[in-house]
N, C-alpha and C positions, 0 to 999 in steps of 0.2 A: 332436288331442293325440298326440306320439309316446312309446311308452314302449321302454322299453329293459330285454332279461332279464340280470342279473347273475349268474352262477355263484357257487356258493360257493368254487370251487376260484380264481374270480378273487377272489375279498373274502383270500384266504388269501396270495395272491401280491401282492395289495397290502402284506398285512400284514410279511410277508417283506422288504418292500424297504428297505435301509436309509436313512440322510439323503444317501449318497453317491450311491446308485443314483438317489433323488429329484432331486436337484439336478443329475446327468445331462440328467435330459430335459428340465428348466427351462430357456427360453430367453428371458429380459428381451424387451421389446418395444421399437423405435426406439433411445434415446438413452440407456435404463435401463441399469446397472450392479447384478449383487447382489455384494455384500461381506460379507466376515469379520473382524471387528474383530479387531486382535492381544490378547492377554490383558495385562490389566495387571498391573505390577512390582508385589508385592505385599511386595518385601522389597529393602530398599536394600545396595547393594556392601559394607556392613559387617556386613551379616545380620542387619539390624534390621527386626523383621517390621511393617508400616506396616499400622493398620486401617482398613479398608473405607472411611471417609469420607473420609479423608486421599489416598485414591487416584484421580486425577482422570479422566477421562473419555478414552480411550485413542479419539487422531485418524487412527492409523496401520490400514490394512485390506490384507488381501489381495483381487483382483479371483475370483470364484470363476465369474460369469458376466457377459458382457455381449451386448447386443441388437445389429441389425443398425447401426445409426445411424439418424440424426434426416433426415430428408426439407428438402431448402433449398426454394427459392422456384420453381423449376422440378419439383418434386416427385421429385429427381435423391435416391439418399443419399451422405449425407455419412459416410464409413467413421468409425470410431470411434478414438479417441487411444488406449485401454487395452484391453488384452488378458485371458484369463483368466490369471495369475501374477501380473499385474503389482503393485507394491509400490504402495499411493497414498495421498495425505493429504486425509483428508477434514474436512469443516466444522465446528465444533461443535455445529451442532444442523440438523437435517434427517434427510432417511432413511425411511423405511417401516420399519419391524422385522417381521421374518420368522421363527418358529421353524418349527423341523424337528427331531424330534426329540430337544428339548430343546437346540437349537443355535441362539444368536442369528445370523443372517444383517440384512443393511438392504439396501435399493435406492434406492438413489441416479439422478438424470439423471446423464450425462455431464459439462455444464455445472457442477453442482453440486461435481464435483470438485476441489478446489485443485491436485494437482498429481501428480507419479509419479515414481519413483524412477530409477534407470536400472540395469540391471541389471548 
């Protein structure tokens, strides 16, 4: 059995890190994508405030990480279509949900993607 000694000055510097520093060193695996959902319109062009149920399910993400790609049939990889920036529409129902300090993030395959914006 191995064990491993923890510092408290490392518990401290975990604590310290933010979601942005977290998500730095996150690196999706294969064909995985993580994503940021964009926030939804909570208020219509006439400044008519719409509630919570009336507001549907926001398909549009930001790419925040993505993995190296998905291995073909040669065990060769196949580079990935999306980038970290990249604008993209995703499915309506799929995804992993990820929080991080109180920040929904999802991971998506590759595949699963619908589609990206061009920039």
């Amino acid at each position: 059995m191995k064990c491993a000694l923890i510092e408290m000055m490392d518990v401290f510097k975990l604590r310290e890190l933010g979601a942005a520093d977290i998500l730095k060193s996150f690196t999706p695996l294969f064909d995985r994508v993580l994503v940021e959902r964009f926030a939804p319109e909570v208020k219509t062009k006439g400044g008519i405030m719409l509630p919570e149920k009336s507001v549907g399910k926001v398909l549009e993400a930001t790419v925040v990480a993505a993995g190296p790609g998905a291995r073909n049939e040669k065990g060769d990889f196949v580079p990935m279509a999306v980038k970290v920036g990249d604008r993209v529409l995703l499915p309506e129902y799929g995804g992993t949900k990820v929080v991080v300090e109180e920040k929904e993030y999802y991971i998506f395959r590759e595949t699963d993607i619908m589609g990206k914006w061009a920039n």
